[in-house]
N, C-alpha and C positions, 0 to 999 in steps of 0.2 A: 876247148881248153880254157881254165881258167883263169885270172891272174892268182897272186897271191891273196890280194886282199877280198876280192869275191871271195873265194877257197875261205878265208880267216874269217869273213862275216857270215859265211851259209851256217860253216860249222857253229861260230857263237848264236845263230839264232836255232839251230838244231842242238846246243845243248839245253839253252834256255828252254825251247818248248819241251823237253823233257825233263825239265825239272820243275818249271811251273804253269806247265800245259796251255801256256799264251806265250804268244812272240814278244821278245823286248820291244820297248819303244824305239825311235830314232835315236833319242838322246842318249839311252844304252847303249845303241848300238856306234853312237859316236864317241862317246866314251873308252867303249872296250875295243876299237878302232886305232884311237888315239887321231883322228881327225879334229880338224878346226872346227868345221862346220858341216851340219845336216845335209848341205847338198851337195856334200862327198858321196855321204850314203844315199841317197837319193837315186846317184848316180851309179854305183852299188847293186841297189834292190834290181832298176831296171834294167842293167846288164845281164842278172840272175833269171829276169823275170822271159827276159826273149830269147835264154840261152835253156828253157825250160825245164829249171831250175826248182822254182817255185812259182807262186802266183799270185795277187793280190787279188781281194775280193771287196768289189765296191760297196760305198757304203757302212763300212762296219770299222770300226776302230781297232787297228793292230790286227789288220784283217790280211793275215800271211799266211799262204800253207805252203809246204817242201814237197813238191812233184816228186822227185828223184833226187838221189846225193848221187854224187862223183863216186870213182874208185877209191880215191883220194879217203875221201869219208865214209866209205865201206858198200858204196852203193854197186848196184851191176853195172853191166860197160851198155852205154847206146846201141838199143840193136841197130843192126845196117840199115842203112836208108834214113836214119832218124834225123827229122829236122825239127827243130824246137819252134816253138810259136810263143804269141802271148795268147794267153786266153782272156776274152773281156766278160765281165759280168761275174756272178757270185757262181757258184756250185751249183752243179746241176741239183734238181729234187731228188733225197734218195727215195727208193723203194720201200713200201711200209714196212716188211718187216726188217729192212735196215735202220727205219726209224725207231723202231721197237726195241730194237735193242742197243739203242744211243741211250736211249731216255732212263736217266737215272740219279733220282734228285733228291739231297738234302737240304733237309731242315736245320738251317744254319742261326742262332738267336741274332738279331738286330740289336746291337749294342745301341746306337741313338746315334750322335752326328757328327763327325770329324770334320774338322777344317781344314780346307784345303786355299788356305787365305791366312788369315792375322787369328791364332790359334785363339776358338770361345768356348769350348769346355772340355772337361776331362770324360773321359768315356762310362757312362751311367751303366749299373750294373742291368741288362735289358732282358725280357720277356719275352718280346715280339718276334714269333718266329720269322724265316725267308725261307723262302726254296732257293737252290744252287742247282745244276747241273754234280754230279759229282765227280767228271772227268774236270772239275777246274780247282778241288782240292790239290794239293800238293802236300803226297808225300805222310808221314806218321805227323801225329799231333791235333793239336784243337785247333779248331777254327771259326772265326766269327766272323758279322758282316758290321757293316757301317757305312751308314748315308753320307755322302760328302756335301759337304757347303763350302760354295766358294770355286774363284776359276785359276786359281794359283798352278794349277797340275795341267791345264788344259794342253799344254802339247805337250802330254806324255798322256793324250786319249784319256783324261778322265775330267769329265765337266760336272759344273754344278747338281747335283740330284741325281747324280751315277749311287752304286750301292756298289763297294768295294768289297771284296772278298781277304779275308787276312789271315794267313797262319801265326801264332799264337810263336813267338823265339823273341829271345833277351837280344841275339847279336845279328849282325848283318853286315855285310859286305860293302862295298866304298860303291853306289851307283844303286843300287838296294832304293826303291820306295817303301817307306817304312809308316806306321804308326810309333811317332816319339811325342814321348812325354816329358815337358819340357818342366823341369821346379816343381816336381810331383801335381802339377794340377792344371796345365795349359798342353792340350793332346792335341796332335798335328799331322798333318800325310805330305810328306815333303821327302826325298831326295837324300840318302845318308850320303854323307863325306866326312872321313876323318881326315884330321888335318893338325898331325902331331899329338898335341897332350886337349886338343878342341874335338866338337864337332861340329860341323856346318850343315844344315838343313837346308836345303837348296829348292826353289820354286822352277817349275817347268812356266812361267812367263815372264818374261821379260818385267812387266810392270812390279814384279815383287822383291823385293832386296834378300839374299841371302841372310840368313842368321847365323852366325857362328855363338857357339858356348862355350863351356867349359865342360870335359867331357862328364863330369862328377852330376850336368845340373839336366843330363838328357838318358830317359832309360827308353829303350827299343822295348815296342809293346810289343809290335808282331810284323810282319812283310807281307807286303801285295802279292797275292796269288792267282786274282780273278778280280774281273770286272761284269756288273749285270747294268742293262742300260732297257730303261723303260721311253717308248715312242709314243 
């Protein structure tokens, strides 16, 4: 049995991954919550995770996957006997020809480098192609990638020299990681909020001050869809 708020964040992290095929961050999920702080949800994820729910997988950033949903959220009922566990460690290996048919990748063009810090350039028309996965598209539309510079995002899983995946839309949602363009020529990857007739472009670190504008002087280039992280 669940509470409510388990119930309300499996389901937001089960629409999310169906709309941009990655689990929201914390800070989403505290958001669309309407909690104070991260270690509500914290508290949260591992209620879900030993009531086997979902799972966490170490090592990997927004590394969630949904074992089972509830009746609640359309899922089957526990067979008898069922005791949930946590599971430790990443996924088992699949079998080759399950990997065969995972693997399916586009050539996404490298725009050049967005800041995820104090915004230094506008997004150069770019060449250089990327491979993607193409289960981490989301959705009708163009998409491109962009190198990030900068640690401004870092608890919302995206660090310095990550390669961000973006679909390509004018508007976005209040909690939205966005590509905005700030004064037609300072591009940015920060946190949309609107905030009446403003917007405020919000850093996932503490060390970075919020920016508020005016909403006339910030156009939404395109939304986080995927993240690729080289080790």
């Amino acid at each position: 049995m669940l509470t409510k708020k388990q119930l309300d964040l499996l389901e937001f992290i089960q629409k999310r991954m169906a709309r941009d095929g990655v689990p929201p961050s914390f800070d989403e999920m505290k958001v669309a919550l309407d909690l104070r702080s991260k270690s509500g949800i914290h508290r949260l994820i591992t209620a879900l995770e030993e009531r086997g729910f979902i799972r966490r997988m170490a090592h990997r950033a927004r590394a969630i996957e949904i074992v089972r949903l509830p009746e609640a959220l359309g899922g089957e009922p526990a067979p008898a006997g069922f005791v949930p566990r946590v599971i430790e460690g990443d996924r088992p290996d699949m079998p080759p020809a399950a990997k065969e048919l995972r693997i399916d990748a586009v050539e996404l063009p490298l725009m050049g480098r967005i800041a995820a810090g104090v915004p230094i350039e506008a997004i150069r028309d770019g060449a250089m192609p990327v491979a993607v996965p193409g289960q981490m598209l989301s959705g009708s539309g163009n998409h491109y990638a962009l190198e990030v510079k900068g640690d401004s995002m870092i608890e919302a899983g995206i660090n310095d020299g990550d390669v961000v995946v973006i679909r390509e839309t004018s508007t976005a949602d209040n909690g939205d990681i966005v590509v905005a363009l700030v004064e037609d020529h300072e591009a940015t990857l920060k946190r949309f909020m609107r905030r009446g007739n403003a917007i405020a472009l919000e850093a996932a670190n503490p060390a970075y001050e919020t920016r508020v504008f005016p909403e006339d002087k910030v156009k939404v280039q395109g939304r986080l869809v995927g993240l690729i992280r080289t080790y």
